[in-house]
C-alpha positions as CSV (number, residue, x, y, z in Angstrom):
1,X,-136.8,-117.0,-83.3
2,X,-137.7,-116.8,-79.3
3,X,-140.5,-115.3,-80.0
4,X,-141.6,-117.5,-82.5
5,X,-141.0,-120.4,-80.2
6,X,-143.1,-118.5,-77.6
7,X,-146.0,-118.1,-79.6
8,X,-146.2,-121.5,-80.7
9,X,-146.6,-122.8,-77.4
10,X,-148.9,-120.0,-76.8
11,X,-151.0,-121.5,-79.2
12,X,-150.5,-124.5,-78.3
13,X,-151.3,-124.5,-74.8
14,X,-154.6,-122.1,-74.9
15,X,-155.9,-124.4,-77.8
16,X,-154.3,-128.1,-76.8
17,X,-157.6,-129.6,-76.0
18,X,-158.1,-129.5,-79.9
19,X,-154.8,-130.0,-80.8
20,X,-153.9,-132.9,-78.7
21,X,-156.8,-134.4,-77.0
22,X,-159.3,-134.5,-79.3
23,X,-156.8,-136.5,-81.4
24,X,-155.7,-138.4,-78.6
25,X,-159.4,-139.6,-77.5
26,X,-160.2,-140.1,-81.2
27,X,-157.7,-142.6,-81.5
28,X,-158.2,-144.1,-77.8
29,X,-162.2,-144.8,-79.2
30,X,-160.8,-146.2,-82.1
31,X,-159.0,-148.7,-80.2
32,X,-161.5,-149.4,-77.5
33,X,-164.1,-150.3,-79.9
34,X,-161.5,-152.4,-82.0
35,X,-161.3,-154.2,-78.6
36,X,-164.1,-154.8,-77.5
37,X,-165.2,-156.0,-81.0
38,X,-162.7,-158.4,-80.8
39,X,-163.5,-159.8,-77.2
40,X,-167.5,-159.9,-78.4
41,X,-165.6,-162.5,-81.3
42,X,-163.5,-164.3,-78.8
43,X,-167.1,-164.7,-76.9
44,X,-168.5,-165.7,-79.8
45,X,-166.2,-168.6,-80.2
46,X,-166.5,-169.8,-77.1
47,X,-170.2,-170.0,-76.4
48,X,-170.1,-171.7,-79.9
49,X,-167.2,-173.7,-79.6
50,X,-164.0,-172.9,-81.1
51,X,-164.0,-176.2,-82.8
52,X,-166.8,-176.1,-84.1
53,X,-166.8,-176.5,-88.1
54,X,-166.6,-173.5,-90.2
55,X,-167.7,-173.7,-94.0
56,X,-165.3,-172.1,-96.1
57,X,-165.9,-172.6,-100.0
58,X,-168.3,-175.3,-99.6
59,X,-165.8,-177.2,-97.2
60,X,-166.1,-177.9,-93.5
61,X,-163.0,-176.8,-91.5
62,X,-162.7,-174.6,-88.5
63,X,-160.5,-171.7,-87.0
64,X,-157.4,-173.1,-85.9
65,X,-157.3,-175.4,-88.8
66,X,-157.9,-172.3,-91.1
67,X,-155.2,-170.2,-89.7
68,X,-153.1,-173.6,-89.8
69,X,-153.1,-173.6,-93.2
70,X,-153.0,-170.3,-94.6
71,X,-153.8,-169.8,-98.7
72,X,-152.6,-166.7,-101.0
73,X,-156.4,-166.4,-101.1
74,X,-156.3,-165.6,-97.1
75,X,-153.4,-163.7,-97.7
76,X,-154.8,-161.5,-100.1
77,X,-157.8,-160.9,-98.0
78,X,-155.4,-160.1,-95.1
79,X,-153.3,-157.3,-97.1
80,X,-156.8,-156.2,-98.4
81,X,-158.0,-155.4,-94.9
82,X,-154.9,-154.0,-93.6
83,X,-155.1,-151.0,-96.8
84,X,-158.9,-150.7,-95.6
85,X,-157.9,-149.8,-92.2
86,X,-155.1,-147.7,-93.1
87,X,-157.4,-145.3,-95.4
88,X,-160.2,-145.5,-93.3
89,X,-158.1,-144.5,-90.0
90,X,-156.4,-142.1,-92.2
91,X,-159.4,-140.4,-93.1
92,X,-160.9,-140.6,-89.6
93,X,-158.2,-138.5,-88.3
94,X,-158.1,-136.3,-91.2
95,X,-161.5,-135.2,-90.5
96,X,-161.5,-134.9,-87.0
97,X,-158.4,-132.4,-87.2
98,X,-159.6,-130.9,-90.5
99,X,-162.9,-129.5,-88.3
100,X,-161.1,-128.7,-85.4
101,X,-158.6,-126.5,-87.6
102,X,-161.2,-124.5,-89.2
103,X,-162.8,-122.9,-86.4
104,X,-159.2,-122.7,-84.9
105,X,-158.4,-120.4,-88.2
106,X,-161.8,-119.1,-88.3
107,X,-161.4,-117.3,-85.1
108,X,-157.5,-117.3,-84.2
109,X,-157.6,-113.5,-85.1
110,X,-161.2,-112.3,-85.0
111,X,-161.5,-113.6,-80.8
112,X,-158.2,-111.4,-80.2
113,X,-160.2,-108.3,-81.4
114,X,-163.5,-109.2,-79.8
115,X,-162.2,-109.5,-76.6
116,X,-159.7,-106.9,-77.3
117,X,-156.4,-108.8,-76.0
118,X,-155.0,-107.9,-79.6
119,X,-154.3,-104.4,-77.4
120,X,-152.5,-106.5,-74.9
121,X,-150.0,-108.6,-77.7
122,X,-149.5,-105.1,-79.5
123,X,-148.0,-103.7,-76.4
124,X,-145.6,-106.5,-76.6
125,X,-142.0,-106.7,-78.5
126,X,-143.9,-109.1,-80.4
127,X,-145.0,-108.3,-84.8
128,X,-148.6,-108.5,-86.1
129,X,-146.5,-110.7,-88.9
130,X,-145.3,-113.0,-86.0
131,X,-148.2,-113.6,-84.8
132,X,-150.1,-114.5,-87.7
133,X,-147.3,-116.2,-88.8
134,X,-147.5,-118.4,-85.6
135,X,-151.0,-119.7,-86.1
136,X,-150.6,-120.5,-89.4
137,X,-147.6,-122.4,-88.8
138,X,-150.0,-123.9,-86.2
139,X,-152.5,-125.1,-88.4
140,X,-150.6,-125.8,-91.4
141,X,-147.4,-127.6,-89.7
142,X,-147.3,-128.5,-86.1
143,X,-150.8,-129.9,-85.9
144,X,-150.6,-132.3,-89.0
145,X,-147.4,-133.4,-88.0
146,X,-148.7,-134.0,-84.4
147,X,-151.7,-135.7,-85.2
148,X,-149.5,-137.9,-88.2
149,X,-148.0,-139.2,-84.9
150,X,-151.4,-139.9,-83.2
151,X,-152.6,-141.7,-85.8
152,X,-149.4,-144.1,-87.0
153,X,-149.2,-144.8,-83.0
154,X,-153.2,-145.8,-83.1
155,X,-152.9,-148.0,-86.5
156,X,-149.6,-149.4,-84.7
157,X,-151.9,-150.8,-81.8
158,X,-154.5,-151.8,-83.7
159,X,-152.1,-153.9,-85.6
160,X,-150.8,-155.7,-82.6
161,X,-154.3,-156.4,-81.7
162,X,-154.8,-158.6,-84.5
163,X,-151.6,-159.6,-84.3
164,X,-152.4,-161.0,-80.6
165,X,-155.5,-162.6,-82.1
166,X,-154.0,-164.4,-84.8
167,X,-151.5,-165.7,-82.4
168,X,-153.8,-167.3,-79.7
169,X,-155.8,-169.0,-82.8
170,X,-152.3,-170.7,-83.8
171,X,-151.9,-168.6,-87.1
172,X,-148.9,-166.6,-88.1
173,X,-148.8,-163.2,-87.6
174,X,-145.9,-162.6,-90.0
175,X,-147.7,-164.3,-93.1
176,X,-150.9,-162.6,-92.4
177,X,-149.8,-159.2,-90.9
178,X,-146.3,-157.8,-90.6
179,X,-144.9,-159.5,-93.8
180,X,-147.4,-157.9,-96.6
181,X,-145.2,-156.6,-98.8
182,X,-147.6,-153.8,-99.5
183,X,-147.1,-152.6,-96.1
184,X,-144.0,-150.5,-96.3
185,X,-144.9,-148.9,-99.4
186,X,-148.7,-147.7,-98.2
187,X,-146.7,-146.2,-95.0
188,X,-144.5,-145.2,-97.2
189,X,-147.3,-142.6,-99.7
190,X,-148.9,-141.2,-96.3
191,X,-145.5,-139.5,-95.1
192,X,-144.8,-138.8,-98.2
193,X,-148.1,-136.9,-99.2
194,X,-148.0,-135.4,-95.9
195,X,-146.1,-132.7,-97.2
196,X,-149.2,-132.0,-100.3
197,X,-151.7,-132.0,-97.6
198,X,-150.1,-129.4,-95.5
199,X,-149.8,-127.2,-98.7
200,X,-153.3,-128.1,-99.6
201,X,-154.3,-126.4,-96.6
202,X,-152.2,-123.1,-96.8
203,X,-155.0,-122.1,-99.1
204,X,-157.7,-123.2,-96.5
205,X,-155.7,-120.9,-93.3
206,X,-155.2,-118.3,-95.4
207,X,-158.3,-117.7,-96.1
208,X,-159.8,-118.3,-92.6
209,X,-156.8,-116.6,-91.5
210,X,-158.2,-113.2,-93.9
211,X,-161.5,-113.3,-92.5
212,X,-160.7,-113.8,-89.2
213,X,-158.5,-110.3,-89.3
214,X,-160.8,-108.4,-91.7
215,X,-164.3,-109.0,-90.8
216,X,-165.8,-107.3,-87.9
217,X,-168.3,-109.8,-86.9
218,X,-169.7,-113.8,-88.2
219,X,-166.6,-114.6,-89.4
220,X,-168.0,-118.1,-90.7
221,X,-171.1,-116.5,-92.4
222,X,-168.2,-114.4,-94.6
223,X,-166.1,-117.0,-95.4
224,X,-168.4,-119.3,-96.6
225,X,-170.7,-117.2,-98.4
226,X,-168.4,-115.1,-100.5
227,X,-167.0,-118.2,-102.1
228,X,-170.3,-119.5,-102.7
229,X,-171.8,-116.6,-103.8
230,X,-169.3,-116.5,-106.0
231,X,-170.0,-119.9,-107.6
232,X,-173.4,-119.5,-107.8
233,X,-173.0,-116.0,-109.3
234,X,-170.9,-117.4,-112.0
235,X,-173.3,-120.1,-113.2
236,X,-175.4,-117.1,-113.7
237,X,-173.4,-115.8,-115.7
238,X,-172.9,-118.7,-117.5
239,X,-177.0,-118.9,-118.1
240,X,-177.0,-116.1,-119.9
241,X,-174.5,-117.0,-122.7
242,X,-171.4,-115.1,-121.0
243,X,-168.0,-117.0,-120.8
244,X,-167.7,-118.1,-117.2
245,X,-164.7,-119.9,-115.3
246,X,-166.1,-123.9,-115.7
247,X,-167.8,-125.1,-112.7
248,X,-165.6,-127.9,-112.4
249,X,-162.5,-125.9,-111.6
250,X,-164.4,-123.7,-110.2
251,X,-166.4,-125.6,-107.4
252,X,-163.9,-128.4,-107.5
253,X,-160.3,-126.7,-107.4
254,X,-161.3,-123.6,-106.0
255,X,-164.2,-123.3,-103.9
256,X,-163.7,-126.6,-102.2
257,X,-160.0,-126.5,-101.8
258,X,-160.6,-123.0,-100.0
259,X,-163.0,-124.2,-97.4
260,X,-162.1,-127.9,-97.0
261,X,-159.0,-127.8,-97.1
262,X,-158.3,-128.8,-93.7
263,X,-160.8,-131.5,-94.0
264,X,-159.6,-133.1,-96.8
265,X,-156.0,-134.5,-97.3
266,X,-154.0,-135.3,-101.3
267,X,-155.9,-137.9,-103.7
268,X,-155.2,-141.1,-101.9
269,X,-155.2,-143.4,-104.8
270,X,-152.9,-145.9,-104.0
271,X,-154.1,-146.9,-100.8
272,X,-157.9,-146.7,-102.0
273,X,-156.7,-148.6,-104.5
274,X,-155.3,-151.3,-102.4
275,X,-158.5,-151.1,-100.0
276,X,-161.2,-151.3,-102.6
277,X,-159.6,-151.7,-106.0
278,X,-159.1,-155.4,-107.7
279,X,-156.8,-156.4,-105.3
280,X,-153.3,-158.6,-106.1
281,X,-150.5,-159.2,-103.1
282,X,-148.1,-157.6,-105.5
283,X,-150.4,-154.4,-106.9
284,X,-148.4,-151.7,-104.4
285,X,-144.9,-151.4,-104.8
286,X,-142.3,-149.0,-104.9
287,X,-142.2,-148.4,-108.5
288,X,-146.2,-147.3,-108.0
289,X,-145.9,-145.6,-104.6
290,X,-142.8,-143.2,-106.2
291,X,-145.0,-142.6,-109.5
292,X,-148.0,-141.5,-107.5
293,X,-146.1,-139.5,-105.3
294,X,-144.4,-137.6,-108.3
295,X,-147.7,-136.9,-109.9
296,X,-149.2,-135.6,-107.1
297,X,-145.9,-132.8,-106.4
298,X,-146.3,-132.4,-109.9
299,X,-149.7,-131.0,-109.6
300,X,-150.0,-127.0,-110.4
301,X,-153.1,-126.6,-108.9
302,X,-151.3,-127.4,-105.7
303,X,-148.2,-124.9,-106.1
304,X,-151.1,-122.2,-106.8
305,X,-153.6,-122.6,-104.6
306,X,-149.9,-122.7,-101.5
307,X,-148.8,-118.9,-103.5
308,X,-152.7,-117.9,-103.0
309,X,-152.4,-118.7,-99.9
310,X,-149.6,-116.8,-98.7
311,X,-151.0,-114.1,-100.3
312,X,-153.8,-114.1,-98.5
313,X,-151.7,-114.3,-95.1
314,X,-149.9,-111.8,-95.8
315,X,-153.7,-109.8,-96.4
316,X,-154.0,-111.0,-92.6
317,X,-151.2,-109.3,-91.3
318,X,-152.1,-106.1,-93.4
319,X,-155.7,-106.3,-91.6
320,X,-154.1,-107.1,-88.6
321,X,-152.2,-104.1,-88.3
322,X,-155.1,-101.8,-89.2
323,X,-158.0,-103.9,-86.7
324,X,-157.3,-104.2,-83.2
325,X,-160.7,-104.7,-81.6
326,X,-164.0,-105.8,-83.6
């Protein structure tokens, strides 16, 4: 268990501008643009006047007055926006990581060999089978979690900035804000799914993870091409009248969940639901959040594609042992 511990923060601290500070800035530019949109409106307001009449549906009214006298229509738009920036920031982060794990993966193993300090950890009271174990605990667990954190603390902020902009126009930021009763429940389906998308991606790192300890040079040129290959080999097959695995599962649950799975986190239904969907102040609530989280841990695609995986890491340490230097 020391050692485990040991090569975590190894990892961590030879690869924490990725981990931490990519992350971090990601969410700092999120905010900084948030703000300064924000202050461009407030300048807007005042060169034009504050007061100045504002035609909503055909009748003349301005800000203040607006947020005086809030509507369920206002309210609905308010919820509406608040799902739109949860999935959109959601997604943001997701991607940022997503890239930044899969070169981690891609070369987590393979730049040990190249520049032959696999000799140095071998010499060491430390297991191949630790080691890879470390990295893909890395990737799979530590980093989501981390970045989770990033990215609730980010939405937090940017909550409070609206919040403070509501407040100086004389609205309520409990009506319009912190009292949606969708709220809770959206917060609620991201930590829950955040277990699904860390076993999404055990597919993903293990099979970066494989090529990284089998290949002896390009690891991204093999694992991208072998899976694609693959596909485009089996439609082929399937032009000449031969039974073929159906390109939908094929390209859909296998090819793309192996190399995207660190971009791309579980369905998010609910919450695109709430962002884009027909909208109602009442459309998420517990009953929904629970059912979409059940079907989504009820998924066997999932549970395979996490056993595949793990296979394939184990592959890793099996090459591991055998390659020490490219």
């Amino acid at each position: 268990m020391n050692n485990m511990t040991w090569l975590l923060k190894r990892e961590f601290w030879e690869h924490r501008g990725g981990f931490f500070w990519v992350p971090l800035w990601t969410g700092v530019a999120v905010l900084t643009l948030t703000l300064l949109s924000l202050i461009a409106g407030e300048v807007g307001l005042i060169v034009h006047g504050a007061h100045n009449p504002i035609e909503v549906n055909g009748v003349a009214t301005n800000l203040r007055e607006m947020l005086a006298h809030i509507g369920p229509q206002q309210v609905e738009q308010s919820a509406k926006m608040l799902a739109v920036s949860l999935y959109w920031l959601n997604f943001l982060f997701t991607l940022v990581i997503g890239i930044v794990l899969f070169f981690y993966l891609l070369g987590a193993l393979y730049d040990d060999r190249r520049d032959r300090s696999a000799l140095f950890w071998k010499s060491l009271p430390v297991s191949d089978a630790a080691t890879v174990i470390s990295k893909a605990l890395m990737a799979v667990v530590l980093i989501p979690l981390l970045v989770f954190a990033i990215f609730l603390g980010t939405w937090l902020l940017l909550m409070m900035m609206m919040s403070a902009v509501v407040l100086l126009h004389g609205g309520s930021s409990w009506l319009l804000i912190w009292g949606q009763s969708n709220l809770l429940p959206l917060l609620t389906y991201q930590v829950a799914t955040l277990p699904a998308h860390m076993l999404l991606s055990l597919l993903t790192a293990g099979w970066l993870l494989l090529c990284s300890a089998a290949v002896r040079s390009k690891p991204f040129l093999w694992a991208v091409l072998i899976p694609v290959l693959l596909g485009i080999a089996n439609g082929w097959i399937g032009l000449m009248g031969v039974p073929t695995v159906p390109s939908y599962l094929l390209w859909g649950e296998g090819i793309k969940r192996l190399l995207l799975g660190t971009l791309v986190g579980p369905p998010n239904e609910i919450v695109a639901q709430a962002a884009f969907g027909k909208f109602h102040r009442d459309v998420v609530n517990w009953s929904i959040t629970w059912h979409g989280v059940a079907d989504l841990y009820a998924t066997p695609g999932m549970w395979i594609g996490a056993l595949a995986g793990i296979a394939m890491i184990a592959g890793a340490v099996w090459f591991r042992r055998r390659n020490s230097e490219v």
